[in-house]
C-alpha positions as CSV (number, residue, x, y, z in Angstrom):
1,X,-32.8,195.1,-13.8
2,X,-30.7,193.3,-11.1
3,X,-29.8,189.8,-11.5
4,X,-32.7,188.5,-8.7
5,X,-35.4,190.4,-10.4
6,X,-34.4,189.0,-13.9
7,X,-34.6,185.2,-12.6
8,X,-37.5,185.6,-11.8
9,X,-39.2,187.5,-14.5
10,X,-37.1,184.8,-17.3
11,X,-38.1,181.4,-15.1
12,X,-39.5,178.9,-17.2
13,X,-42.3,178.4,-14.6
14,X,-45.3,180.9,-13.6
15,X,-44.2,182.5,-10.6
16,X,-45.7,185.3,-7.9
17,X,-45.3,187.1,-5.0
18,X,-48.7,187.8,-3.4
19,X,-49.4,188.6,0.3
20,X,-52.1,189.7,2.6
21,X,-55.2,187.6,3.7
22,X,-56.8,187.5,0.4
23,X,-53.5,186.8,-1.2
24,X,-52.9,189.6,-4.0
25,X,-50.6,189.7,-5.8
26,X,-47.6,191.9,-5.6
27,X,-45.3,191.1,-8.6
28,X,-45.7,188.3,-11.6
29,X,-43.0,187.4,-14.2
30,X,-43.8,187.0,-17.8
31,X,-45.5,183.6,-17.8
32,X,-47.9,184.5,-14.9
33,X,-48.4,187.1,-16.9
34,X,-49.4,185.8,-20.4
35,X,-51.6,183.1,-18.0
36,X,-53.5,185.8,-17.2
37,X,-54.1,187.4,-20.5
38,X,-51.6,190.6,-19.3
39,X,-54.7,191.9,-17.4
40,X,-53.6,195.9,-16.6
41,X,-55.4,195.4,-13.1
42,X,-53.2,192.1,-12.4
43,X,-51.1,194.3,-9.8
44,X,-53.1,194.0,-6.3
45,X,-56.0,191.5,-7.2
46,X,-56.5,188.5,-5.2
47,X,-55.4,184.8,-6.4
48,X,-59.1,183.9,-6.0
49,X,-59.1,185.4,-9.8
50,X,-56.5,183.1,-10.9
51,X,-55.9,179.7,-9.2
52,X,-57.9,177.2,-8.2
53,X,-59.2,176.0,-4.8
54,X,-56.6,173.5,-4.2
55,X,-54.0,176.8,-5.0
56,X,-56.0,179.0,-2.4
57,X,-55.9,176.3,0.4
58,X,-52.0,176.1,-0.3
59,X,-51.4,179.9,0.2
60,X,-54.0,179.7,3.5
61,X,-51.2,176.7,5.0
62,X,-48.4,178.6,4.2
63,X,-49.4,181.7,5.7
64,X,-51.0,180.2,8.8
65,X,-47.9,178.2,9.6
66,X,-44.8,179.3,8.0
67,X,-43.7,176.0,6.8
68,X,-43.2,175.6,2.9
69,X,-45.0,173.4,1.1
70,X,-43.0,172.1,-2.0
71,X,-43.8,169.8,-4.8
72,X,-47.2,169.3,-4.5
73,X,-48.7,167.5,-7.5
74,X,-52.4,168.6,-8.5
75,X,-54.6,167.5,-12.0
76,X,-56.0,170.9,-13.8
77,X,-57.3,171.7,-17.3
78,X,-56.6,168.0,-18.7
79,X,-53.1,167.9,-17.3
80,X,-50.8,168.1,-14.2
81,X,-49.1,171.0,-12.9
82,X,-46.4,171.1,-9.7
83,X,-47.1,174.0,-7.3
84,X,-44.5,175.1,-4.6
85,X,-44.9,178.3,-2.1
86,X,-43.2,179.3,0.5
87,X,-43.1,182.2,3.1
88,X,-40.6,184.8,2.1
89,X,-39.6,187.8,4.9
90,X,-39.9,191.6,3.8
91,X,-41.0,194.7,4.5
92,X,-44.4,194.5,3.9
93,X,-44.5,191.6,6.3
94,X,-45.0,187.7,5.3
95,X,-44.9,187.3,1.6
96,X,-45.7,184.5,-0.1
97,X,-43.8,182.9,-3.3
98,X,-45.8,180.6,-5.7
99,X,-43.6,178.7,-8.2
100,X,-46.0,176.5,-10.4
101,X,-44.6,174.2,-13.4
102,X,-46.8,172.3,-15.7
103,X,-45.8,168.5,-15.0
104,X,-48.2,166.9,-17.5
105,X,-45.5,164.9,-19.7
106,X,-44.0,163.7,-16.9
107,X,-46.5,163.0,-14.8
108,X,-48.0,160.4,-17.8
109,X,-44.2,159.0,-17.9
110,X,-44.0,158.1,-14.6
111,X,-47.6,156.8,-14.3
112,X,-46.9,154.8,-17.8
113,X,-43.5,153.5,-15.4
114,X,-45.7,152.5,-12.5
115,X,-47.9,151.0,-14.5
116,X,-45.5,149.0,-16.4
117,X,-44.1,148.0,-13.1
118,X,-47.3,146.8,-11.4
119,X,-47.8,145.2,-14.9
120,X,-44.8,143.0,-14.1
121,X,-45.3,142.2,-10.3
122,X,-48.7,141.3,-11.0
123,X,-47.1,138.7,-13.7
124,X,-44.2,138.1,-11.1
125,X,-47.4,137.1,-8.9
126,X,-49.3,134.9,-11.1
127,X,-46.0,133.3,-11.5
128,X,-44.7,132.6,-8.0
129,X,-48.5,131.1,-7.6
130,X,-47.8,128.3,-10.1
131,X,-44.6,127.6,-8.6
132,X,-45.4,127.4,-5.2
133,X,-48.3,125.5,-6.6
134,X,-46.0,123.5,-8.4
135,X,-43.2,123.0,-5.3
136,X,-46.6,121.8,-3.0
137,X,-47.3,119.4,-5.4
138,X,-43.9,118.0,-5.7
139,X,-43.4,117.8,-2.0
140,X,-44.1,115.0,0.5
141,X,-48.4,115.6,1.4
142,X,-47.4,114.9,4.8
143,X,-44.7,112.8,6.9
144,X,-45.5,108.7,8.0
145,X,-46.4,108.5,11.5
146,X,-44.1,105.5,13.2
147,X,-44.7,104.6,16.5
148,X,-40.8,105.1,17.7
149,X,-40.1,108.6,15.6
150,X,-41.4,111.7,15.5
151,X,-41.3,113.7,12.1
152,X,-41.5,116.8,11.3
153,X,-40.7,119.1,8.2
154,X,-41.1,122.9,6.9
155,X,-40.9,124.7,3.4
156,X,-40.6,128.2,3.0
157,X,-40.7,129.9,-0.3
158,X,-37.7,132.7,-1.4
159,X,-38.1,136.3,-1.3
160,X,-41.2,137.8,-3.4
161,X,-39.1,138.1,-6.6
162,X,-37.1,135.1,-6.4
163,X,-40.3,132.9,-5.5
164,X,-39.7,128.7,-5.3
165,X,-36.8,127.2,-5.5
166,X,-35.6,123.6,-6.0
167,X,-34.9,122.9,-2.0
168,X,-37.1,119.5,-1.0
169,X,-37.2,116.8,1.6
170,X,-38.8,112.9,1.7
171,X,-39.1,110.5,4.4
172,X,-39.2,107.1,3.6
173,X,-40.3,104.0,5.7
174,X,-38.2,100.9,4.3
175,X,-37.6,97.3,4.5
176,X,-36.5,96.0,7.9
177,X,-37.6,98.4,10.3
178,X,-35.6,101.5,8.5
179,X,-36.9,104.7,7.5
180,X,-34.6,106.9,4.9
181,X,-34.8,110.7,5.4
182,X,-33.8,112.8,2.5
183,X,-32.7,116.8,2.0
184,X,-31.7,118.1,-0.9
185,X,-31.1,121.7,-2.7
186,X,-31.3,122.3,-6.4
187,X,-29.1,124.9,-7.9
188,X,-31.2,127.8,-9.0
189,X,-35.2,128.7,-8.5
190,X,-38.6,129.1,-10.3
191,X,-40.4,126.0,-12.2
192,X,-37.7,124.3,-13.8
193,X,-35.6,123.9,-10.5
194,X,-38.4,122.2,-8.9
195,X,-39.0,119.8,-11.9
196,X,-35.1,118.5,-11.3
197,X,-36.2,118.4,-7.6
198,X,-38.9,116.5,-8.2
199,X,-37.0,114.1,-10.8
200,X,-34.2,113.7,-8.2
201,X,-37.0,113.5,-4.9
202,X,-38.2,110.4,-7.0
203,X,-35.2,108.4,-7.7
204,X,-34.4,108.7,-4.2
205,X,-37.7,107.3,-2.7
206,X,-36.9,104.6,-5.8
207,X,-34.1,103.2,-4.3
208,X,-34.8,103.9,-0.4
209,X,-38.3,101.8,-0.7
210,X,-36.1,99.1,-2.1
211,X,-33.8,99.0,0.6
212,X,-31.0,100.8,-0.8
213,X,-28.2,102.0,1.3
214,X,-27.0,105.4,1.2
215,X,-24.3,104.8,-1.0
216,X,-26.6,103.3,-3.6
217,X,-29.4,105.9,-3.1
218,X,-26.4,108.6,-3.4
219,X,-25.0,107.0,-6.9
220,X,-28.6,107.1,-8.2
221,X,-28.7,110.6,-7.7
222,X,-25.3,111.4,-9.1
223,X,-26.2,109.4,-12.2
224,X,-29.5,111.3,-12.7
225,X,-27.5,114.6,-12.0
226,X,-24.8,113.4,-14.9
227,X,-27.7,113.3,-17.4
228,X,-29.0,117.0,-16.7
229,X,-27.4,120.3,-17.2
230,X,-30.1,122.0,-15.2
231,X,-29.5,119.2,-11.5
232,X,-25.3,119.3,-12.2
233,X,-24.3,121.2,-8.5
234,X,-27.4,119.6,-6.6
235,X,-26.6,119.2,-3.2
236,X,-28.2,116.1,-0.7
237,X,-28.1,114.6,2.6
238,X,-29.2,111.5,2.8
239,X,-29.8,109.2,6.0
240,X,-30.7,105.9,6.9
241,X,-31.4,105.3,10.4
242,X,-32.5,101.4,11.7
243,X,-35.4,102.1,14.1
244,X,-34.2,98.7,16.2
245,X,-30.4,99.4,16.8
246,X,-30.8,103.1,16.3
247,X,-27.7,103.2,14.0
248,X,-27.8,106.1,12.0
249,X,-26.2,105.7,8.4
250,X,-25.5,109.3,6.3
251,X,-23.7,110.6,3.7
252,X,-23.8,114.5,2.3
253,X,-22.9,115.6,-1.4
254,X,-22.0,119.0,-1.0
255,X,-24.8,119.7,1.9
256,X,-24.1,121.6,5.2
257,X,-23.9,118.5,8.3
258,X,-27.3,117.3,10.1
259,X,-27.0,118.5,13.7
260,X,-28.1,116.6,16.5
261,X,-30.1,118.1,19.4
262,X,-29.8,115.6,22.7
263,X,-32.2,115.2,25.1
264,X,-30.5,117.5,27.3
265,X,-30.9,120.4,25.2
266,X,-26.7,120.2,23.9
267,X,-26.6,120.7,20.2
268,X,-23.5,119.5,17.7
269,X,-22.9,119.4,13.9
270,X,-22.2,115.7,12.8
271,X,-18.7,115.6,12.1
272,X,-18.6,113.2,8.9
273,X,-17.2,113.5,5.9
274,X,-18.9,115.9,3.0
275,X,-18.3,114.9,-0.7
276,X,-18.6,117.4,-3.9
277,X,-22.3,118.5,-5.3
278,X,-23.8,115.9,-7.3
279,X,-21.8,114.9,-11.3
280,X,-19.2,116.9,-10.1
281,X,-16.9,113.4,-9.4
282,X,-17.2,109.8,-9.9
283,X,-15.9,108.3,-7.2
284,X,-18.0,106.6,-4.6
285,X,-19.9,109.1,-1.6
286,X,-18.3,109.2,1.8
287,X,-20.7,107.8,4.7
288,X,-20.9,108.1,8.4
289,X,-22.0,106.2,11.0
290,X,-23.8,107.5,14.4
291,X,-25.8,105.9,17.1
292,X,-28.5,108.1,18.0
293,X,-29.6,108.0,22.0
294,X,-33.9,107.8,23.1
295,X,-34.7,111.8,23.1
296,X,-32.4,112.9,20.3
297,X,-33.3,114.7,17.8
298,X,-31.6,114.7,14.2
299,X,-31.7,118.1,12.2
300,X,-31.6,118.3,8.5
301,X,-31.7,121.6,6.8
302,X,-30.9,123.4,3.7
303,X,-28.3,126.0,3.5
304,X,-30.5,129.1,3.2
305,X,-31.1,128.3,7.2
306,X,-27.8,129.8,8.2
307,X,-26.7,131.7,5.4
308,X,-28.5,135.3,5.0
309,X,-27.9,138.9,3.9
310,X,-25.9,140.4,6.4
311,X,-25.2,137.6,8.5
312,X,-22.1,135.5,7.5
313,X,-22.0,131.3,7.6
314,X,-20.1,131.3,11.6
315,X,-22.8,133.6,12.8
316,X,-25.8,131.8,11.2
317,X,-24.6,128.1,12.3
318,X,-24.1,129.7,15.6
319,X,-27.4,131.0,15.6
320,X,-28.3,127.8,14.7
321,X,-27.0,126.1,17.9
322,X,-28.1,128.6,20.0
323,X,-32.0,128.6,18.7
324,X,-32.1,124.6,19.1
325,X,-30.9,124.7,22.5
326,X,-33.5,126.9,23.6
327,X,-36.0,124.8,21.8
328,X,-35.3,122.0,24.0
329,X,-34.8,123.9,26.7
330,X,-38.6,125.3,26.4
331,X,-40.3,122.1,25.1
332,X,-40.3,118.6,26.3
333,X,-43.3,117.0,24.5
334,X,-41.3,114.7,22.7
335,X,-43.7,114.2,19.4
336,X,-44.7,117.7,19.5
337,X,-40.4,118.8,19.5
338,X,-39.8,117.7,15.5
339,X,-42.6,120.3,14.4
340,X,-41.7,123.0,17.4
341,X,-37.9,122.4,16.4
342,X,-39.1,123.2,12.1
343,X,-41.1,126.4,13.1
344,X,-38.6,127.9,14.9
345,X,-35.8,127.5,12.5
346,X,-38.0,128.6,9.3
347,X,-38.5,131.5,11.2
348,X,-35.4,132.6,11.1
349,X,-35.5,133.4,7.7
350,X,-37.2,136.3,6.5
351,X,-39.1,135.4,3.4
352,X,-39.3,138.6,1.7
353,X,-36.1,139.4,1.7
354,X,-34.3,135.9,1.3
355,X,-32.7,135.0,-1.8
356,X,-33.2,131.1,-1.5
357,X,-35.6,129.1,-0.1
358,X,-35.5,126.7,3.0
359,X,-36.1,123.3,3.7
360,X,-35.9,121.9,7.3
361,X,-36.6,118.2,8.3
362,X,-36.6,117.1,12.1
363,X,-36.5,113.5,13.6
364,X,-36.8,112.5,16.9
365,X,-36.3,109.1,18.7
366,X,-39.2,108.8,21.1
367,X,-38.3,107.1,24.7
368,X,-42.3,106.6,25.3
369,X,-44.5,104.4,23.3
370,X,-47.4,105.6,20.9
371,X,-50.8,106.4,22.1
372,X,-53.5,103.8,21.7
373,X,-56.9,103.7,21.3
374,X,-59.0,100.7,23.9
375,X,-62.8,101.5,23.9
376,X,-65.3,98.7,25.2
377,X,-68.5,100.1,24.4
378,X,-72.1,98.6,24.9
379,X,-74.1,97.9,21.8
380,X,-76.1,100.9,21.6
381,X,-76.5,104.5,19.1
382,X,-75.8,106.4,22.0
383,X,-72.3,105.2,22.8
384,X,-71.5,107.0,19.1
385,X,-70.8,110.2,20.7
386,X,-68.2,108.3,23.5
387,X,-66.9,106.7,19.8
388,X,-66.8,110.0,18.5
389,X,-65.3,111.7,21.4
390,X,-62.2,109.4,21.9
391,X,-61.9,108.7,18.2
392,X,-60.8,112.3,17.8
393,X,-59.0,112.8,21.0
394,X,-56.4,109.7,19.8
395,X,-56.4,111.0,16.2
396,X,-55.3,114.3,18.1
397,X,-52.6,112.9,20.0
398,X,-51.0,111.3,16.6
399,X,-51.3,114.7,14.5
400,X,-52.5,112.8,11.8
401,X,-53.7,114.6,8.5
402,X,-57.0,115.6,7.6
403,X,-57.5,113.5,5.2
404,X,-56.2,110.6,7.0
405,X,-58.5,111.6,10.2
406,X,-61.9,111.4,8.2
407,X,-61.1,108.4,6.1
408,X,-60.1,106.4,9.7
409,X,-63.3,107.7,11.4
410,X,-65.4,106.8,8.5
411,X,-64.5,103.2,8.9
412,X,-64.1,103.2,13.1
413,X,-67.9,104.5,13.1
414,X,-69.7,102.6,10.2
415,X,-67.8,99.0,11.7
416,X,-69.6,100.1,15.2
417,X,-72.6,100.9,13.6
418,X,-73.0,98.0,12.1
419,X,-72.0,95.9,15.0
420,X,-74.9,97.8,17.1
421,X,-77.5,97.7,14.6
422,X,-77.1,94.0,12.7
423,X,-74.6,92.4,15.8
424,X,-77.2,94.1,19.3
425,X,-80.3,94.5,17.8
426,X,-81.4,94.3,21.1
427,X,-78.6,96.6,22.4
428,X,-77.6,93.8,24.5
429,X,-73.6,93.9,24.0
430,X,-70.4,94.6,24.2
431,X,-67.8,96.6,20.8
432,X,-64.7,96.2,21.2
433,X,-62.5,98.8,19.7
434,X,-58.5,98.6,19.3
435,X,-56.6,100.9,17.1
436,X,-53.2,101.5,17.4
437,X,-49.9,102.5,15.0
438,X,-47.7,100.0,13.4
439,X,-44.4,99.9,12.1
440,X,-44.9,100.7,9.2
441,X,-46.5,104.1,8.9
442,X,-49.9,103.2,9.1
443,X,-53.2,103.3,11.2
444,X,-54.5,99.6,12.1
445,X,-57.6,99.4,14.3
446,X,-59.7,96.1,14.9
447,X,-63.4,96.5,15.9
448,X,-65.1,93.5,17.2
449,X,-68.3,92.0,18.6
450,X,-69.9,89.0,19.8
451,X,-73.2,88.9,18.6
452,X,-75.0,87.3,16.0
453,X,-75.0,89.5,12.5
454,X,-78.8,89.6,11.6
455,X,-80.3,90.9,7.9
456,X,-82.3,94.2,8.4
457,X,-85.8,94.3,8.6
458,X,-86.1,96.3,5.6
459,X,-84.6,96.3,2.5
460,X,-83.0,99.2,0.9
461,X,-81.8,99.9,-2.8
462,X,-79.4,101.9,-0.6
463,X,-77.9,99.0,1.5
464,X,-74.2,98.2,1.0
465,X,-73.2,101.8,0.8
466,X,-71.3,101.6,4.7
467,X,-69.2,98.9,3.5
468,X,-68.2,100.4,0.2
469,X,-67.7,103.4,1.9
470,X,-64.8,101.5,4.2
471,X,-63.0,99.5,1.5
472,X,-62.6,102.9,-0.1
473,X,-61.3,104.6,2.9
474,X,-59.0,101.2,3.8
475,X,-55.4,100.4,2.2
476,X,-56.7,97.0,4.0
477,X,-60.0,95.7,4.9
478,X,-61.2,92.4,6.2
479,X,-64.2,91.5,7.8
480,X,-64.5,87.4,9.4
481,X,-68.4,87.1,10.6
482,X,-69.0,83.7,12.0
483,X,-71.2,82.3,15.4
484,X,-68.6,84.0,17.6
485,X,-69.3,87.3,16.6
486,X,-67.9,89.8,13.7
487,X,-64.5,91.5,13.8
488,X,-63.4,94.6,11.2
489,X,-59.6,94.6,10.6
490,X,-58.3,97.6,9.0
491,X,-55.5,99.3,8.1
492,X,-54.4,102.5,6.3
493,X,-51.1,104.6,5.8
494,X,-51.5,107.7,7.7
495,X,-49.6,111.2,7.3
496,X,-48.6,114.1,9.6
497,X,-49.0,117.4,7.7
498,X,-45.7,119.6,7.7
499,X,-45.9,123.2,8.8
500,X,-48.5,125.1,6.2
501,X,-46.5,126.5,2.8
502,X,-46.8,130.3,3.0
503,X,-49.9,132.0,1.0
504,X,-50.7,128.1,-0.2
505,X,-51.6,126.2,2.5
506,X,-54.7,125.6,4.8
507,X,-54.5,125.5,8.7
508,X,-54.7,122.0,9.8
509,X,-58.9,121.0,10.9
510,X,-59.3,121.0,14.9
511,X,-61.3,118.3,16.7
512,X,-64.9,118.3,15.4
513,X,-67.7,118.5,17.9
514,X,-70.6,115.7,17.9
515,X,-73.5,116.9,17.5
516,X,-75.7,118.2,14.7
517,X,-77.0,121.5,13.8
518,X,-79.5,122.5,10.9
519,X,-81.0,125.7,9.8
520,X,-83.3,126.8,7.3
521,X,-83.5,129.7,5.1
522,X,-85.6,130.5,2.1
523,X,-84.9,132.8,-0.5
524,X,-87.1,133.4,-2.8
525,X,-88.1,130.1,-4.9
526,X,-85.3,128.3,-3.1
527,X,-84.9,127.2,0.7
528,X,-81.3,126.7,1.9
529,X,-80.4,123.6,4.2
530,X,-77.5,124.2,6.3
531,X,-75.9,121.1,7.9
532,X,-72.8,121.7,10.7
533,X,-71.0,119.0,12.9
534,X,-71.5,115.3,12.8
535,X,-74.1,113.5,11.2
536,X,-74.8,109.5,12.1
537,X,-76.7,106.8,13.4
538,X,-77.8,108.5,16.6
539,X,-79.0,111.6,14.8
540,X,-79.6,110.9,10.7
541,X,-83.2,111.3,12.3
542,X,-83.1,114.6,13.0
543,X,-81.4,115.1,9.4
544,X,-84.3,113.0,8.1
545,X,-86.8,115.8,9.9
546,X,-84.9,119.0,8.9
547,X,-85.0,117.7,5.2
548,X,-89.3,116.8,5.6
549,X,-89.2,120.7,7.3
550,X,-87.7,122.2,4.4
551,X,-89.6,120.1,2.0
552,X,-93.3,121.2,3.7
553,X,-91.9,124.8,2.8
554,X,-94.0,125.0,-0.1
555,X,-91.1,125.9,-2.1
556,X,-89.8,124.8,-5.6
557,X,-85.5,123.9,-5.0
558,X,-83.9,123.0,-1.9
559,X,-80.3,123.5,-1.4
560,X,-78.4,121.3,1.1
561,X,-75.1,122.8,2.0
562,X,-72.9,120.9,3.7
563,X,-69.5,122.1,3.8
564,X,-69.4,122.4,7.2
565,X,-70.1,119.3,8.1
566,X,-67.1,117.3,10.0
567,X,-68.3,113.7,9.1
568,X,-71.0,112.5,7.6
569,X,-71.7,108.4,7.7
570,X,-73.5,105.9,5.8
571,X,-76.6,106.6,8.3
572,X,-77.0,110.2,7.0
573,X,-76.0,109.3,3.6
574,X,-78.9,106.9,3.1
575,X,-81.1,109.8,4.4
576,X,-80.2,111.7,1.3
577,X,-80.5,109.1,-0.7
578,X,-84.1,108.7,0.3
579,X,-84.8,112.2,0.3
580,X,-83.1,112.8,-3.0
581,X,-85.6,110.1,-4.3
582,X,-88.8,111.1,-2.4
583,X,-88.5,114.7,-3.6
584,X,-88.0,113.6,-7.6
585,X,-91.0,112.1,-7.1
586,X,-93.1,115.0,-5.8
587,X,-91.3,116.8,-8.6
588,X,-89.0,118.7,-6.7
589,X,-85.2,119.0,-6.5
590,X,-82.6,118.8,-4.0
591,X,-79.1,120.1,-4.5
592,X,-76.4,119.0,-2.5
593,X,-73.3,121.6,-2.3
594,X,-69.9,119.5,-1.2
595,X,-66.2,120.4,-1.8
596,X,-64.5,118.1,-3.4
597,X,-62.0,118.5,-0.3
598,X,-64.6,118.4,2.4
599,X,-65.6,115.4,4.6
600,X,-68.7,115.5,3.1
601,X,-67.3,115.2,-0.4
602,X,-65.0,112.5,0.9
603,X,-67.6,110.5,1.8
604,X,-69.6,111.3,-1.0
605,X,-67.3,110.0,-3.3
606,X,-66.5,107.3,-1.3
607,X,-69.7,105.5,-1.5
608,X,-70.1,106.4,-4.7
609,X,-73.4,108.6,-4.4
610,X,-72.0,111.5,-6.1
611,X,-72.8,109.5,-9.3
612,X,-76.2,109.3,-8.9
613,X,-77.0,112.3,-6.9
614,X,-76.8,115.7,-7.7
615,X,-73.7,116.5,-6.2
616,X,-72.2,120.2,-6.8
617,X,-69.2,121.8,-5.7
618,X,-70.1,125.3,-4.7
619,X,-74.0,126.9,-5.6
């Protein structure tokens, strides 16, 4: 037997040479063979006899176009088996050679391996969710609003297997018309690097809302650093600018230089001094002085910004310079540049492949002043959609947080409500409204009237709720009634949000529209209230009759859903109050469905009714 014809009759794999249309076979070796049972007609029979359909449709590829077709893995008899054939030239025209090995051991090792592996991603998962979790927490909820600086700050996460890291950021309005702005990098990633961030994120905001200088705040840190293994090699920058001279005081422990972007679009590394990562010396911090100019714009970021695989420390810092440049080249809203100046550096990193995470922190020095809010409006329910309308449009223009937004229209509308209905009974005045942003990163608006305050014709167990609902939405509240008329004075600290955390974070809530839409559904023994837009004075009415609609129903529950609601006042509260209480005693029930989260919920829990009404969460 020649050397070709004994490979293939010893091959440890089932092996034939077949041709023709129907495939029979011309030659088999020993184990194609035995597979048949050593049939004597094996010689000339078609493949039909002895593979399977997935076999056949094989062979039919391979003769129509000539191309091989190797490897292909297919599940028969309880196991796995590999099946090659390709095309082989000869006399008799196109034959075809099968090679099929059984791969059933290894097929179960390597799906045992891949199981194993998506074993540990999925754990890898579960555990780059608590830490991002975790980081969010740890971080600043949003940045102060001042009424001479815009702010502006971005997170992003390492690559998928690396996941958070210790890299954090703080802004901190101080004594004496100061603010103290804060990036730091904690050595390693994962859970315990940002527990040290958050232990060091909290001395510094210690000392800085205590005045401290940067020296001080940078000794605190050291010392804090001293006492644990895991923040030894922490790196900082830490500023202090004063809003009135616009001197800017820094000093950097082992952090890359802030860069400052001028209003021209030029864009330069500050040249102080840089001392050694934090407990690595005990001498005192080096700090810099700078004047910053009206339109300049100060740039702190962490060192995964400009370091990257593949692209060396020169290239990234000159990347850097050259991506700020034609920031400001391509954007001249002044408060909108901090955030447009964070999203376009973040994005330079690619957070799947990264191997640290990034930080970025923006300030600018604004040349024109903040927007205010002026409204006079007459004494009538009406005028709640102007309040409504311009409300939003000045919350808008300050970026202020979600939160923030429905806790300072809460107060703006139920103060005006309550000027129209116990100051112009007879709709005969005037509501001043003045909001505006103080020093001191916070929201103060004064709403005012000249009429005489006048007890409502009817009493209500309900009464008092608008007022309890704006002390709990106010850092400050005081209201002076007297002969001249009534004026609200409030205040509350108010946050810009910082670009959304990857996979964690929700997109910031749009202006709301002002008006109210209700449908009904029923289901079965249920009906299903669905509330949308703005519900107050000048339409708790038409709440009062969707609720009386659904009640004539006939049926037993009625569900009240009113997540998508974008502010709900002490007007519509009292509605469901009465309903709630109407209903019990008809002996039926109404649900109301909140998120905790939600404006509704807000103001649910602000007035307290989500302790006596049944308030739920989802249905």
């Amino acid at each position: 037997m020649d050397p070709a014809a004994l490979a293939f009759e010893s091959a440890p794999a089932t092996m034939w040479l077949v041709t023709g249309p129907d495939h029979r076979v011309l030659v088999a070796n020993r184990l194609a063979r035995a597979s048949t049972g050593h049939r004597a007609d094996l010689v000339g029979a078609p493949m039909r006899e002895f593979g399977g359909a997935h076999l056949l449709e094989l062979l039919d590829e391979v003769a129509r176009t000539g191309q091989p077709r190797l490897g292909v893995e297919r599940p028969e008899a309880g196991g796995y088996f590999t099946y090659s054939v390709s095309c082989v030239p000869s006399a008799l025209g196109p034959v075809l050679l099968v090679h099929v090995v059984e791969a059933t051991e290894s097929v179960r090792q390597r799906q045992a391996a891949e199981a194993e592996v998506a074993d540990v991603r999925q754990r890898l998962a579960a555990e780059r969710k608590v830490a991002l979790q975790l980081q969010r927490s740890l971080l600043p909820a949003g940045l102060p609003l001042l009424p001479d600086l815009g702010l502006s700050a971005a997170y992003v996460p390492a690559g998928e297997w690396l996941t958070a890291g210790g890299d954090w950021y703080d802004v901190v309005v101080m004594p004496g018309d100061r603010v103290g702005l804060v990036l730091g990098d904690v050595v390693g990633n994962g859970p315990m690097a940002s527990g040290v961030m958050g232990q060091l994120r909290a001395v510094a905001a210690e000392r800085l809302v205590r005045g401290g200088t940067v020296a001080e705040v940078l000794r605190a840190l050291d010392t804090i650093a001293a006492m644990s293994v895991d923040a030894r090699g922490s790196t900082v920058c830490v500023a202090v600018l004063d809003r009135l001279t616009r001197v800017l005081e820094y000093g950097s422990r082992g952090h890359p230089r802030p860069m400052l972007l001028g209003a021209g679009g030029d864009a330069r590394f500050l040249d102080g001094p840089i001392g050694p990562p934090l407990a690595f010396t005990d001498s005192d911090s080096p700090v810099a002085y700078e004047e910053l100019k009206p339109g300049e714009t100060l740039v702190f970021y962490s060192d995964g910004v400009v370091e990257a695989p593949g692209r060396g420390f020169t290239e990234g810092r000159d990347l850097l310079v050259d991506r700020l440049a034609q920031v400001a080249a391509e954007h001249t809203d002044q408060r909108e540049l901090p955030a447009v100046v964070c999203a376009s550096l973040v994005s330079l990193v690619d957070n799947e492949t990264s191997r640290d995470d990034v930080s970025v922190l923006a300030a600018t020095v604004l040349t024109e002043p903040s927007p205010r809010l002026c409204l006079a409006l007459p004494g009538a329910p009406e005028q709640l959609v102007v309040l409504h309308r311009e409300l939003n449009a000045w919350l808008d223009a300050l970026s202020a947080h979600r939160d923030d937004r429905t806790a300072i229209a809460l107060c703006v509308v139920e103060a005006v409500t309550n000027s129209i209905e116990h100051g112009y009974r007879d709709h005969s005045g005037t509501v001043t409204v003045l909001g505006e942003l103080d020093g001191a990163g916070g929201v103060t608006v004064t709403v005012s009237d000249t009429g005489t305050w006048r007890e409502p014709v009817v009493r209500s167990p309900y009464r008092g709720r608008g007022m309890l609902m704006m002390r709990e939405c106010s850092d400050v509240l005081h209201v002076d009634t007297g002969d001249e008329g009534t004026t609200v004075r409030m205040r509350r600290s108010v946050r810009r949000p910082p670009i959304p955390l990857p996979e964690t974070d929700v997109p910031h809530r749009e202006a709301v529209t002002y008006e109210m839409r209700a449908t009904i559904e029923v289901a079965g023994s249920t009906v299903r209230v669905t509330v949308l837009g703005v519900v107050d004075s000048s339409n708790s009415v038409q709440l009062r009759g969707t609720l009386q609609d659904a009640a004539r129903s006939g049926v037993g529950a009625c569900v009240l859903l009113l997540d998508g609601i974008d502010l709900l006042t002490s007007a519509a509260l009292q509605v469901l109050f009465e309903q709630v209480v109407d209903l019990r005693a008809a002996g039926r029930d109404l649900r109301l469905v909140a998120a905790a989260d939600s404006p509704a919920g807000a103001a649910l829990t602000a007035s307290g009714l989500d302790q006596i009404l049944p308030v739920v969460t989802s249905e």
